[in-house]
Backbone and ligand atoms as CSV (ligand in chain L), in Angstrom:
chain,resi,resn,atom,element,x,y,z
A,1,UNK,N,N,85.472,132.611,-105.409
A,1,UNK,CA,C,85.016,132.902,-106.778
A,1,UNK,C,C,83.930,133.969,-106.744
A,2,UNK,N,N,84.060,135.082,-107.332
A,2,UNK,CA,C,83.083,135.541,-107.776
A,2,UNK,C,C,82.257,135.571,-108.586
A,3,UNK,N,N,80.999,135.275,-108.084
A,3,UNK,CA,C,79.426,134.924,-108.696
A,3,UNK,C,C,79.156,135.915,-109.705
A,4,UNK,N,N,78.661,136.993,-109.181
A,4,UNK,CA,C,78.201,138.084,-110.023
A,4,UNK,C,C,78.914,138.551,-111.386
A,5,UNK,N,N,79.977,138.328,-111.259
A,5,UNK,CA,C,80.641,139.246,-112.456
A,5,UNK,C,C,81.045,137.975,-113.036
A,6,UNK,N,N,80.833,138.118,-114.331
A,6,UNK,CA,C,81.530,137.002,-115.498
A,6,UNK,C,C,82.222,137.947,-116.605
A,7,UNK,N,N,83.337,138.103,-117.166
A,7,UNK,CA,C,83.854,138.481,-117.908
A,7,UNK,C,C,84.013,138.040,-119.237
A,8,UNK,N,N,83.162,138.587,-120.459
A,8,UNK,CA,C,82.490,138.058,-121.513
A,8,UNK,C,C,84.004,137.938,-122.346
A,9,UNK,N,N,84.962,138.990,-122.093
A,9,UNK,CA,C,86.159,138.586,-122.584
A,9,UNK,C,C,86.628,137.539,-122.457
A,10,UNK,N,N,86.585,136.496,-121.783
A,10,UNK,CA,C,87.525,135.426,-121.619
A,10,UNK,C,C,87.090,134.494,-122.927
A,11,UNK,N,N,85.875,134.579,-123.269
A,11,UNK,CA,C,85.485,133.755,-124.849
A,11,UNK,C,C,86.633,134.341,-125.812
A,12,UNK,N,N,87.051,133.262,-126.335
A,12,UNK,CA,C,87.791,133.873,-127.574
A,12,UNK,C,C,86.530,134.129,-128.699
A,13,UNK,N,N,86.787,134.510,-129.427
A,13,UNK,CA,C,85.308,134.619,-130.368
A,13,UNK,C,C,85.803,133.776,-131.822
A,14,UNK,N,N,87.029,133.141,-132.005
A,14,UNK,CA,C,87.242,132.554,-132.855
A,14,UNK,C,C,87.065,131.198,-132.715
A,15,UNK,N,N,86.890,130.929,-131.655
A,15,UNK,CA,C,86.781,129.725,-131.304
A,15,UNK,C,C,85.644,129.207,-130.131
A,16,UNK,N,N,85.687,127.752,-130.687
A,16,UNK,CA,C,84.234,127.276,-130.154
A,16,UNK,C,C,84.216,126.323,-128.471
A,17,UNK,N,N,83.125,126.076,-128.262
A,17,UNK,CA,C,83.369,125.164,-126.487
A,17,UNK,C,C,82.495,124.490,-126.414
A,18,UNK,N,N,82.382,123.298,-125.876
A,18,UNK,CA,C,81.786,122.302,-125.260
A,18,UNK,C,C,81.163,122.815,-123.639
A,19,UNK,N,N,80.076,122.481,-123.330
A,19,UNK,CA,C,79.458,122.802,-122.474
A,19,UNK,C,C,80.808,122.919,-120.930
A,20,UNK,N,N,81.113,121.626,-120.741
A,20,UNK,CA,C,82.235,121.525,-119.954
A,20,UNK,C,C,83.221,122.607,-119.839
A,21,UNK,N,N,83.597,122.506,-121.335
A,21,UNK,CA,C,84.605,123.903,-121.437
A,21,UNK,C,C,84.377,125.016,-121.009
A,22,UNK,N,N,83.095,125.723,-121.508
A,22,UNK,CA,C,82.540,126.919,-120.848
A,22,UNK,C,C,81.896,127.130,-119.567
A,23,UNK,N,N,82.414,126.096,-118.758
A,23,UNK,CA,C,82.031,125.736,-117.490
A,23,UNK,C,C,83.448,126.231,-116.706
A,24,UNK,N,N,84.145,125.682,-117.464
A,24,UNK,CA,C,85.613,125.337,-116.828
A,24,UNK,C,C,86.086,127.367,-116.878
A,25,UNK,N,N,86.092,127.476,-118.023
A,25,UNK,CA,C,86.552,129.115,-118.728
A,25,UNK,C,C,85.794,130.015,-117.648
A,26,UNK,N,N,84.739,130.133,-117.248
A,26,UNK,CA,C,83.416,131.117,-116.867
A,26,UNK,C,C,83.788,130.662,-115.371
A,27,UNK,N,N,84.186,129.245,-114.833
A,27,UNK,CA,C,83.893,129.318,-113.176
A,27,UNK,C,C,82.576,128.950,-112.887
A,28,UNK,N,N,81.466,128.709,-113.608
A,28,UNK,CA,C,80.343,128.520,-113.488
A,28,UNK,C,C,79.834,126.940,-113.373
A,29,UNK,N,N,78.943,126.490,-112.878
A,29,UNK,CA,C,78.513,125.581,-112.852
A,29,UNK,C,C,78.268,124.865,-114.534
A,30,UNK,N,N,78.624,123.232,-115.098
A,30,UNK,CA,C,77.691,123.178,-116.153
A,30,UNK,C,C,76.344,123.375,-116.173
A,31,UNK,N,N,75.702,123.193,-115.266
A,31,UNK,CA,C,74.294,123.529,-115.425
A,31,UNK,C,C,73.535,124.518,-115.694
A,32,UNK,N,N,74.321,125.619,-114.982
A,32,UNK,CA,C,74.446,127.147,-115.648
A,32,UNK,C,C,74.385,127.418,-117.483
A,33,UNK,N,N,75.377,126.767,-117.372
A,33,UNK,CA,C,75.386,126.849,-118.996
A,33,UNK,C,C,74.542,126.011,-120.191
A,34,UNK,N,N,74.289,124.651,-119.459
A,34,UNK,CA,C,72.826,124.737,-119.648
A,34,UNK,C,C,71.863,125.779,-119.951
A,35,UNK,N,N,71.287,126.150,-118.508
A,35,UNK,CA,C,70.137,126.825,-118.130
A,35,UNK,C,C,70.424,128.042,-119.455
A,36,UNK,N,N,71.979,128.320,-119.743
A,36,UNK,CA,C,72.022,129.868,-120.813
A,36,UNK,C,C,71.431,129.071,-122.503
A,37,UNK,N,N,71.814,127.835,-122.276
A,37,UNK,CA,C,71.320,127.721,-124.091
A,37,UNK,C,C,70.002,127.418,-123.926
A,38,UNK,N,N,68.955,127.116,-122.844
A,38,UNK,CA,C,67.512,127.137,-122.604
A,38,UNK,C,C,66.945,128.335,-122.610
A,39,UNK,N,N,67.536,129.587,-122.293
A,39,UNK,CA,C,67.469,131.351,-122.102
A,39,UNK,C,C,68.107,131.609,-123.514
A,40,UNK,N,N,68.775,130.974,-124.522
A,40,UNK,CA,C,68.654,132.169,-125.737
A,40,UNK,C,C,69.892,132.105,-125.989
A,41,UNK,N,N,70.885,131.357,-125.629
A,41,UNK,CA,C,72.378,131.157,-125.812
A,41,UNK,C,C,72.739,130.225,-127.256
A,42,UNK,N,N,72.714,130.433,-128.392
A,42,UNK,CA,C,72.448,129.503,-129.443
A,42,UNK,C,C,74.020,128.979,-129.592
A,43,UNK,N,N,73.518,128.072,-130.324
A,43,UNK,CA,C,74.677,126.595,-130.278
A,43,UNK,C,C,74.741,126.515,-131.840
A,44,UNK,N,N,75.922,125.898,-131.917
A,44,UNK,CA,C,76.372,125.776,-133.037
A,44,UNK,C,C,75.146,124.578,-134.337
A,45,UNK,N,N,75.156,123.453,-133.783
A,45,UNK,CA,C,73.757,122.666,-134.562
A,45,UNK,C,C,72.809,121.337,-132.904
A,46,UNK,N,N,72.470,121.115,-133.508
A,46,UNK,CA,C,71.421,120.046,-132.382
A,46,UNK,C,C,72.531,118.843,-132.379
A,47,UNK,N,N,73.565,119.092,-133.033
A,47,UNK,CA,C,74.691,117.431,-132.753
A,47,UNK,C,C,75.340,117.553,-131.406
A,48,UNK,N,N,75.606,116.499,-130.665
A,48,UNK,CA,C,76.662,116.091,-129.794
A,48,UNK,C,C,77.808,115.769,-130.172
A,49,UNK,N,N,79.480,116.458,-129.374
A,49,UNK,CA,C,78.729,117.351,-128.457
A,49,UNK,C,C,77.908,118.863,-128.268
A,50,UNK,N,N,77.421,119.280,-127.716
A,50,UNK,CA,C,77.424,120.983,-127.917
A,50,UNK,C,C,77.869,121.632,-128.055
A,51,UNK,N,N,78.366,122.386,-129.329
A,51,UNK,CA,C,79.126,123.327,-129.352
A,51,UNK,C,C,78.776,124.840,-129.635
A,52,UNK,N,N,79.011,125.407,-128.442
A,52,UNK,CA,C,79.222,127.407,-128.286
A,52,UNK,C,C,80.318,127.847,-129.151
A,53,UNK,N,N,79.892,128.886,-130.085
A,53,UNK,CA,C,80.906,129.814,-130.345
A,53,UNK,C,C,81.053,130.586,-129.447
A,54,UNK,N,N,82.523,131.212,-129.321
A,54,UNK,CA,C,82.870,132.139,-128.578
A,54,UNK,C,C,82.293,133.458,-129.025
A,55,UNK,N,N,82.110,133.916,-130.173
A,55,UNK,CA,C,81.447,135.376,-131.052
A,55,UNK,C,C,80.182,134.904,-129.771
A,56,UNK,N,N,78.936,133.823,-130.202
A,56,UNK,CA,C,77.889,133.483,-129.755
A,56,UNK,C,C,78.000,133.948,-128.331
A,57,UNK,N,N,78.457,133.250,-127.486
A,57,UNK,CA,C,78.643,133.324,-125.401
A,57,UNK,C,C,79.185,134.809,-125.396
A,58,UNK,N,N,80.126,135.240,-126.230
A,58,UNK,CA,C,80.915,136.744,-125.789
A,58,UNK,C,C,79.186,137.720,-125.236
A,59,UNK,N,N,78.743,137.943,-126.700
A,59,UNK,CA,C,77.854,138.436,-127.186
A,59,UNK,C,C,76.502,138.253,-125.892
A,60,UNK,N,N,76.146,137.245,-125.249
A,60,UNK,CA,C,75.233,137.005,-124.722
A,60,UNK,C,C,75.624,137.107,-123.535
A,61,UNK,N,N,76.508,136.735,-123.304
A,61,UNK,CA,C,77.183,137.619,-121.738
A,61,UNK,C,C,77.160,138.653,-121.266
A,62,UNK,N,N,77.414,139.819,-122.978
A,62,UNK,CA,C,77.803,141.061,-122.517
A,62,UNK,C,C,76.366,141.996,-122.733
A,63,UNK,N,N,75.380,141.321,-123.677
A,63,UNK,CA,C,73.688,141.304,-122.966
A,63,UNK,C,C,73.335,141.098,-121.886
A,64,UNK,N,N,73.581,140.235,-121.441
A,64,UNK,CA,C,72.979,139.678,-120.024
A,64,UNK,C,C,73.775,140.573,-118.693
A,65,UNK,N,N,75.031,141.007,-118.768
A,65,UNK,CA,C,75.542,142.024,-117.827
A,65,UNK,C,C,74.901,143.414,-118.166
A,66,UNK,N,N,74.440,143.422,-119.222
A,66,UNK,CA,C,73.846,145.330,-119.177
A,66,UNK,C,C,72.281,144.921,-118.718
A,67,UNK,N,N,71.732,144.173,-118.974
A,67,UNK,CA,C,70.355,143.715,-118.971
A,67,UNK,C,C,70.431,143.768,-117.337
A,68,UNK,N,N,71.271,143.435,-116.133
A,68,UNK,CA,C,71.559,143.396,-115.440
A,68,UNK,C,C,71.852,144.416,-114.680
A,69,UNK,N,N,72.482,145.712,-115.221
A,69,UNK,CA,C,72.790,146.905,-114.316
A,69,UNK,C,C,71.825,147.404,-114.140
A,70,UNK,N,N,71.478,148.403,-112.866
A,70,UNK,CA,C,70.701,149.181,-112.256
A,70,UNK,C,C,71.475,150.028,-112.086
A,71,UNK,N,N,71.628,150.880,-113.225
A,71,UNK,CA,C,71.912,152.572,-113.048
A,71,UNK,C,C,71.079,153.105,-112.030
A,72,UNK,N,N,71.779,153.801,-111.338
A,72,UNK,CA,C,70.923,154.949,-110.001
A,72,UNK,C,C,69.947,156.311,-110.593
A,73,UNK,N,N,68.788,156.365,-110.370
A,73,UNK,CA,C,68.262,157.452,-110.836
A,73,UNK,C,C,68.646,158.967,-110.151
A,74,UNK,N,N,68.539,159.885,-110.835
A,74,UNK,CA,C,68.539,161.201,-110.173
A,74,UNK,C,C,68.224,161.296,-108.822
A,75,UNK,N,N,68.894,162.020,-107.921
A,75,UNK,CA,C,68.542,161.814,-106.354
A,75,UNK,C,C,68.810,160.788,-105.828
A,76,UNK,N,N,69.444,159.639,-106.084
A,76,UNK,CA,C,69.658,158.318,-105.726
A,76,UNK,C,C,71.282,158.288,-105.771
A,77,UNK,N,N,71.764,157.384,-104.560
A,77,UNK,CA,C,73.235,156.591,-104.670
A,77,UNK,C,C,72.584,155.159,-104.620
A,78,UNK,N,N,74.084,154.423,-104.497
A,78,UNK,CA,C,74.070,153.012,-104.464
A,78,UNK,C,C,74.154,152.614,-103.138
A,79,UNK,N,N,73.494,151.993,-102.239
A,79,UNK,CA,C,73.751,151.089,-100.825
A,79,UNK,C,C,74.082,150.084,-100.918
A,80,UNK,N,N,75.167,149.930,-100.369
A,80,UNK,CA,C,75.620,148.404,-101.035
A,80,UNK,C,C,74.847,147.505,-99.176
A,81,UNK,N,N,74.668,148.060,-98.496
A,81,UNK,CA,C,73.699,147.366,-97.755
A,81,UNK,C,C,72.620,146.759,-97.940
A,82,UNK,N,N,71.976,147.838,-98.280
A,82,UNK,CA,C,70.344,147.686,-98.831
A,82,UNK,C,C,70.235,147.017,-100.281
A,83,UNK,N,N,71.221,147.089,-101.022
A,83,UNK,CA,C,71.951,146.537,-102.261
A,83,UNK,C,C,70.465,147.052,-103.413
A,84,UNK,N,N,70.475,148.253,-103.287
A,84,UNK,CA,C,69.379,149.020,-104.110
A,84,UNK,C,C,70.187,150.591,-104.433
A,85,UNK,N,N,69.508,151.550,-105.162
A,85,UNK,CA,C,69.526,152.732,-105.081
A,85,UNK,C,C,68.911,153.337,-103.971
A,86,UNK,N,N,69.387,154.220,-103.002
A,86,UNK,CA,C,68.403,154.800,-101.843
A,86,UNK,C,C,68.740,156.803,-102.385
A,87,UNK,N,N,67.417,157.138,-101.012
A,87,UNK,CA,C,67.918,158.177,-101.333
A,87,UNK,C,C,68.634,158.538,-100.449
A,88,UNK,N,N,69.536,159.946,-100.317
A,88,UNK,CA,C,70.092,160.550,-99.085
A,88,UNK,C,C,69.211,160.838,-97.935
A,89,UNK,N,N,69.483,160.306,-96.607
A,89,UNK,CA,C,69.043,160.944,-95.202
A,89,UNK,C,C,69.065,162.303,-95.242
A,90,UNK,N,N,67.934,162.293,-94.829
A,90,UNK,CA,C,67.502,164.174,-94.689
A,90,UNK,C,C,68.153,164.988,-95.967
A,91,UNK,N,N,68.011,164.607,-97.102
A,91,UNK,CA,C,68.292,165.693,-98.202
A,91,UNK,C,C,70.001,165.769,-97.978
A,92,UNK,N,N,70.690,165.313,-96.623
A,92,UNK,CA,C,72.228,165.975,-97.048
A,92,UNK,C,C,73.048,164.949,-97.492
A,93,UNK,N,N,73.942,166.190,-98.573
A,93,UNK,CA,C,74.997,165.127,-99.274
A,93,UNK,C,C,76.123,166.602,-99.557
A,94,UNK,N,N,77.569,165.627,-99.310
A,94,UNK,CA,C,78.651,166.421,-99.245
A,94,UNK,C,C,79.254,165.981,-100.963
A,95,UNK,N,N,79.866,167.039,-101.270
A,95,UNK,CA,C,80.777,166.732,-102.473
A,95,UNK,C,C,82.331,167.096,-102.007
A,96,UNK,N,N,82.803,166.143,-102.416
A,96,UNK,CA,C,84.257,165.737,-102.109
A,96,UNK,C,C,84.962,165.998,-103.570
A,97,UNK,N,N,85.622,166.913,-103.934
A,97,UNK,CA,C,86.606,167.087,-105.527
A,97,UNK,C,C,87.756,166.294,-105.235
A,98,UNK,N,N,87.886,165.705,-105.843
A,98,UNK,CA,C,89.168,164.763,-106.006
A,98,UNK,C,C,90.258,165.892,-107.184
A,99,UNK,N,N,89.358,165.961,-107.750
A,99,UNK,CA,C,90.513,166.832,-108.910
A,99,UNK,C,C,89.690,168.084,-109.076
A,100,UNK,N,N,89.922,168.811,-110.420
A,100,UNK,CA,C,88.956,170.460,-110.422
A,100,UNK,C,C,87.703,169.849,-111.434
A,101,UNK,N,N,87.454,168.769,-112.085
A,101,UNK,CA,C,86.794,168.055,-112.638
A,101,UNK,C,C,85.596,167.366,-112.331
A,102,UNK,N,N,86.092,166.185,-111.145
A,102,UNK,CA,C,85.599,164.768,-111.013
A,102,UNK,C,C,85.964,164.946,-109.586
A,103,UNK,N,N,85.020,164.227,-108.859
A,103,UNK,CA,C,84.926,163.750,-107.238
A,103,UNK,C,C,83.439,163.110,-106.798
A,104,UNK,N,N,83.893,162.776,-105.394
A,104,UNK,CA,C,81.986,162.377,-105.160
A,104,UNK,C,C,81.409,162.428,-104.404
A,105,UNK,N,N,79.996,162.176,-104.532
A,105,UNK,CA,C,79.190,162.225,-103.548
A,105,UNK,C,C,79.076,161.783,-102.579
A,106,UNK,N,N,78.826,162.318,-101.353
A,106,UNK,CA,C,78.757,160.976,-100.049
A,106,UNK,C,C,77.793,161.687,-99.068
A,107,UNK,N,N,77.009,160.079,-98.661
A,107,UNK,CA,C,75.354,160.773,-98.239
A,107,UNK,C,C,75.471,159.289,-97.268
A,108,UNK,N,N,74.356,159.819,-96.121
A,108,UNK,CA,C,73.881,158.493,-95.507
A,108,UNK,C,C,72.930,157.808,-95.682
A,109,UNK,N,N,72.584,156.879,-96.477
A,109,UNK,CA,C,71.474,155.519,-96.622
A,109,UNK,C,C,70.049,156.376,-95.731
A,110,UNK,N,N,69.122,156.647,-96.268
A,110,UNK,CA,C,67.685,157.295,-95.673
A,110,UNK,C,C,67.018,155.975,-94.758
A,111,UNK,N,N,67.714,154.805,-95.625
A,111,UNK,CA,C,67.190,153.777,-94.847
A,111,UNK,C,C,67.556,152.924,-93.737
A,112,UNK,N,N,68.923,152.633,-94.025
A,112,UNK,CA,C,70.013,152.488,-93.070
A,112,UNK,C,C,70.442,152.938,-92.651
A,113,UNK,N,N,71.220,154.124,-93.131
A,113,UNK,CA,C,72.006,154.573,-92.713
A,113,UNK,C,C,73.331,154.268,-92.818
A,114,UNK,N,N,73.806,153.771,-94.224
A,114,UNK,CA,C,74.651,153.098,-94.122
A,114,UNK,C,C,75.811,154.092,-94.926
A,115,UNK,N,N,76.652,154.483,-94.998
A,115,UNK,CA,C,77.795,155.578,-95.754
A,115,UNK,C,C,77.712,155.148,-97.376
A,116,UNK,N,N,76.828,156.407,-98.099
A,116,UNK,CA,C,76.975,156.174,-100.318
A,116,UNK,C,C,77.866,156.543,-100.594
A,117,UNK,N,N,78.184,156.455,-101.798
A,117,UNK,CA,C,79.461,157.480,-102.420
A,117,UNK,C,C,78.445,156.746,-103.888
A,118,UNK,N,N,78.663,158.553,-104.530
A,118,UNK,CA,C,78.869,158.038,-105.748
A,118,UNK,C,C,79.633,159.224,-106.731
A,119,UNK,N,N,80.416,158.164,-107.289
A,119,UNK,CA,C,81.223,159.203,-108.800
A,119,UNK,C,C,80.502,160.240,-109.225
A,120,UNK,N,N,80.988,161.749,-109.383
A,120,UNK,CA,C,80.124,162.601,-110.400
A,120,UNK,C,C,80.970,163.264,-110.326
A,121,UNK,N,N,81.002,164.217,-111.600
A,121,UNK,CA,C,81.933,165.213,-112.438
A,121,UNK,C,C,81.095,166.680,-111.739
A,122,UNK,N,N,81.723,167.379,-111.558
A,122,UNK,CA,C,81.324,168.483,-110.672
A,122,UNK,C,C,80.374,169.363,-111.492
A,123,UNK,N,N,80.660,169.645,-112.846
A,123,UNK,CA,C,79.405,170.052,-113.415
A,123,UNK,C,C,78.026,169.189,-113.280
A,124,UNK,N,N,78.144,168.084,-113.427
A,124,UNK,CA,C,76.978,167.216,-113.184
A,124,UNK,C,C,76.185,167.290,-111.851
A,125,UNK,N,N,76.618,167.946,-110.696
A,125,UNK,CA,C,75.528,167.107,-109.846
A,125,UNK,C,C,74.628,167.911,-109.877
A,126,UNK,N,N,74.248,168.660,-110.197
A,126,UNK,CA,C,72.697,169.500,-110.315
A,126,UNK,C,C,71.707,167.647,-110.713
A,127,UNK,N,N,72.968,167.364,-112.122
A,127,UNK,CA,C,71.735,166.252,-112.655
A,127,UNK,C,C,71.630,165.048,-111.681
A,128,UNK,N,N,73.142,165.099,-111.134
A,128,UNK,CA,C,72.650,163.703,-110.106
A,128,UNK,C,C,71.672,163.835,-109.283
A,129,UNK,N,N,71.687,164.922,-108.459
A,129,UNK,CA,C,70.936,165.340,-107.415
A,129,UNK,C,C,70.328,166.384,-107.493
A,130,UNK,N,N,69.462,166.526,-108.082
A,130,UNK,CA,C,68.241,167.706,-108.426
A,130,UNK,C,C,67.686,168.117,-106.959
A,131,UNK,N,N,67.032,169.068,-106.739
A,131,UNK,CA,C,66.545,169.813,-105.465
A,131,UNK,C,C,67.296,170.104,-104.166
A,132,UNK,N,N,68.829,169.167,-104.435
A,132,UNK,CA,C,68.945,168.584,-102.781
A,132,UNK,C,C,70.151,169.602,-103.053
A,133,UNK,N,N,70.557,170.035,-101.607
A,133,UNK,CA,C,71.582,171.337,-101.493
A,133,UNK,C,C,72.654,170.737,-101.428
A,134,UNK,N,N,73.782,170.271,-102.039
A,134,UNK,CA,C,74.510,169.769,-101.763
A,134,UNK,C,C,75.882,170.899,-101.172
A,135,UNK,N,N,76.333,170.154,-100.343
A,135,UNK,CA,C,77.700,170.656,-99.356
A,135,UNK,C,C,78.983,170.558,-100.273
A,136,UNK,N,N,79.855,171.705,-100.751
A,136,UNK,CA,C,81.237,171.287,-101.242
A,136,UNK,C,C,82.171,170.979,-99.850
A,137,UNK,N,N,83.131,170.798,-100.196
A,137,UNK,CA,C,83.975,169.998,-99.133
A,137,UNK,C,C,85.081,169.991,-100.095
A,138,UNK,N,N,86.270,170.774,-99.864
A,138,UNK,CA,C,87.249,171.042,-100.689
A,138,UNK,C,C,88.551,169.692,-99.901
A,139,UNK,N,N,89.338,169.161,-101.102
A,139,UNK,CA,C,89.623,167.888,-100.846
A,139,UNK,C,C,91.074,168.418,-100.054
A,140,UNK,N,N,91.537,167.758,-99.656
A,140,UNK,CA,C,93.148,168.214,-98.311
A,140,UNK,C,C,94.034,169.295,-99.107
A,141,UNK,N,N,94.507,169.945,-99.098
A,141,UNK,CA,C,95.516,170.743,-99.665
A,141,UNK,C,C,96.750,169.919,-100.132
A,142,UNK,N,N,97.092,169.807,-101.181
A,142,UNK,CA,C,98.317,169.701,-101.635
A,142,UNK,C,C,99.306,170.366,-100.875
A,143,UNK,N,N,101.125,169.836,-101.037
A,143,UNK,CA,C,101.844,170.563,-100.205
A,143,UNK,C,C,102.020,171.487,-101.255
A,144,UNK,N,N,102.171,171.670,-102.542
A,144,UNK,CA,C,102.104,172.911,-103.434
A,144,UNK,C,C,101.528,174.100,-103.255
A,145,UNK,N,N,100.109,173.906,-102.553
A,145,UNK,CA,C,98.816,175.009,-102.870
A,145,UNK,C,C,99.202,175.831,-100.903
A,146,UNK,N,N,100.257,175.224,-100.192
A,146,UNK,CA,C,100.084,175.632,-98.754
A,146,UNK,C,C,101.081,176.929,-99.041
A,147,UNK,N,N,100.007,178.229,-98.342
A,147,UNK,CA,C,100.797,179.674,-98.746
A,147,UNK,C,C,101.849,179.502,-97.622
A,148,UNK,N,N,102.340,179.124,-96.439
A,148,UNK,CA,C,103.000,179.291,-95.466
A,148,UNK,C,C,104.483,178.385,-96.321
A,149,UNK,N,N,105.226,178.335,-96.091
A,149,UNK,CA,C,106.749,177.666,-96.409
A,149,UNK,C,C,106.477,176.462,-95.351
A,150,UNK,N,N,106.841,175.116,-95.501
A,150,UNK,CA,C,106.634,174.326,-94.475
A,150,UNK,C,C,108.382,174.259,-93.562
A,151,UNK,N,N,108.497,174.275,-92.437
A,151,UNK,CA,C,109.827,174.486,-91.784
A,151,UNK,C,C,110.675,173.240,-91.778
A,152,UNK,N,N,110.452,172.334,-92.193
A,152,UNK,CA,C,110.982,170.696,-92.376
A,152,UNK,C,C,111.442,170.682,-93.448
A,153,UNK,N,N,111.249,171.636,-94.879
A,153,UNK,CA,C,111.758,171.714,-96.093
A,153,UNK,C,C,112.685,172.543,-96.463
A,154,UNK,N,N,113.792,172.206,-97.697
A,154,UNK,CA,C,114.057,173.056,-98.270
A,154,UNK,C,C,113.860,174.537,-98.709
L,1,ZN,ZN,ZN,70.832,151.339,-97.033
């Protein structure tokens, strides 16, 4: 089971749950769901049993997952080692184009050393990575773009 990610979609929003229920739906412990109507998760009235709207849990889920992200600042990837934003070792970072658009970054952990990547649109990385020189690195050749005829083909 995965912990971290809860998917606020699975609430229907027309309909309501019993603590149990939203235990059962989420994968989560009841106590969890507890601990969410003690944090700000409001309930339908003070009667037994407890009842969550789904509008209510969708809604506070999908707060509590943004409240939660750590966007990477400028000059920063993600380490999923260090499980922080780091910066690149020694200033270098290669750009990899996947398309003429969009491709990414890839740098070694300053701290670890551990291999980043992160998504960026090729106009953008000035903003991802301000000061730092970044390396293009043009992605494999298509068999389309090869000027030679290949001798195995038609
Ligand atoms: Zn690291």
């Amino acid at each position: 089971m995965n912990r971290t990610r809860i998917n606020p979609r699975l609430a229907k929003i027309h309909h309501s749950y019993t603590v149990p229920e939203t235990s059962d739906l989420l994968g989560v412990h009841p106590h969890t769901v507890r601990a969410w109507i003690k944090g700000g998760l409001g309930v339908l009235s003070s009667e037994r049993p407890i009842l969550i709207l789904g509008k209510d849990l969708r809604h506070f889920l999908k707060v509590r997952r943004t409240a939660a992200k750590r966007p990477c600042p400028p000059g920063t990837m993600y380490c999923f080692k260090c499980r922080s934003p780091q910066c690149p070792a020694l200033d270098m970072v290669d750009y990899q184009r996947h398309t003429d658009v969009s491709g990414s970054l890839r740098a070694l952990c300053a701290i670890c050393g551990t291999l980043m990547f992160r998504r960026c649109r090729y106009t953008n990385i000035g903003m991802a990575m301000p000061n730092i020189q970044v390396v293009l690195k043009e992605g494999p050749m298509r068999i389309g773009q090869l000027s030679t005829p290949l001798l195995n083909a038609d």
